[in-house]
C-alpha positions as CSV (number, residue, x, y, z in Angstrom):
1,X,0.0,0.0,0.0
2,X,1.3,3.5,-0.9
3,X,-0.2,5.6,2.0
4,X,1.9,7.2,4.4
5,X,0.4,5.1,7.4
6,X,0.0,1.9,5.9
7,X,2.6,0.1,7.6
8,X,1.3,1.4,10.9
9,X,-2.6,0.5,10.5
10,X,-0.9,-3.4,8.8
11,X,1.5,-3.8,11.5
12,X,-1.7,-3.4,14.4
13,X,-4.1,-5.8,12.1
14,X,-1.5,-8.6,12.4
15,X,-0.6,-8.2,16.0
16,X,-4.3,-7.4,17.2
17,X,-7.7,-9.4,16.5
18,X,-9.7,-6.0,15.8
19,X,-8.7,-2.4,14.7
20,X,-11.2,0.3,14.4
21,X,-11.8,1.8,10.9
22,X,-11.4,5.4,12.5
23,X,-8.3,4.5,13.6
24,X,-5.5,7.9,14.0
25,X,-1.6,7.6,14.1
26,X,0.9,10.5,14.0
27,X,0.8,10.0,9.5
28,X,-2.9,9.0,8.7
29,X,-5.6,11.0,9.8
30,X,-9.1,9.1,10.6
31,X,-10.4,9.8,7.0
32,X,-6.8,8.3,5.5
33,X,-7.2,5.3,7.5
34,X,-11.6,5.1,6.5
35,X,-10.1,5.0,2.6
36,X,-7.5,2.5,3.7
37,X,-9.5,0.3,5.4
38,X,-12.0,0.5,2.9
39,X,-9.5,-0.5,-0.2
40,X,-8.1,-3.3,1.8
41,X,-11.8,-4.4,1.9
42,X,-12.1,-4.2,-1.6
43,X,-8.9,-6.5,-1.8
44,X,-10.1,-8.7,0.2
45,X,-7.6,-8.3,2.8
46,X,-9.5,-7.4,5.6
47,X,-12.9,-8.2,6.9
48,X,-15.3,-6.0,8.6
49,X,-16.1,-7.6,11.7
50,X,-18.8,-5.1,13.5
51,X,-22.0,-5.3,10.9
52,X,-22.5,-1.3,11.7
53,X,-22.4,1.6,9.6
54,X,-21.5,4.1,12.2
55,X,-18.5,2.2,14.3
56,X,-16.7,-0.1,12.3
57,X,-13.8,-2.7,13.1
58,X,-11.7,-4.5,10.7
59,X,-9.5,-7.7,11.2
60,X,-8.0,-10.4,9.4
């Protein structure tokens, strides 16, 4: 992935079980890591594990 935080958000999915989709660090905002989370979806990489539309979680 090419976004600044990528390594971050991929380095937390495979050392927790869930990571929220609004998820902050000091190089992604929380819409950075929405987009992210959302084309790792679309990859198939990720699963959304909550079901909501307001307060979503993402895991392996």
């Amino acid at each position: 992935m090419r976004a600044k935080g990528a390594s971050d958000v991929i380095f937390l999915l495979l050392n927790e079980d869930a990571v929220a989709g609004s998820l902050t660090t000091k190089s992604l905002s929380r819409y950075a890591a929405r987009r992210l989370f959302e084309r790792l979806q679309l990859l198939d990489v990720v699963r959304e594990l909550s079901g909501r539309a307001t307060f979503r979680l993402f895991g392996l």
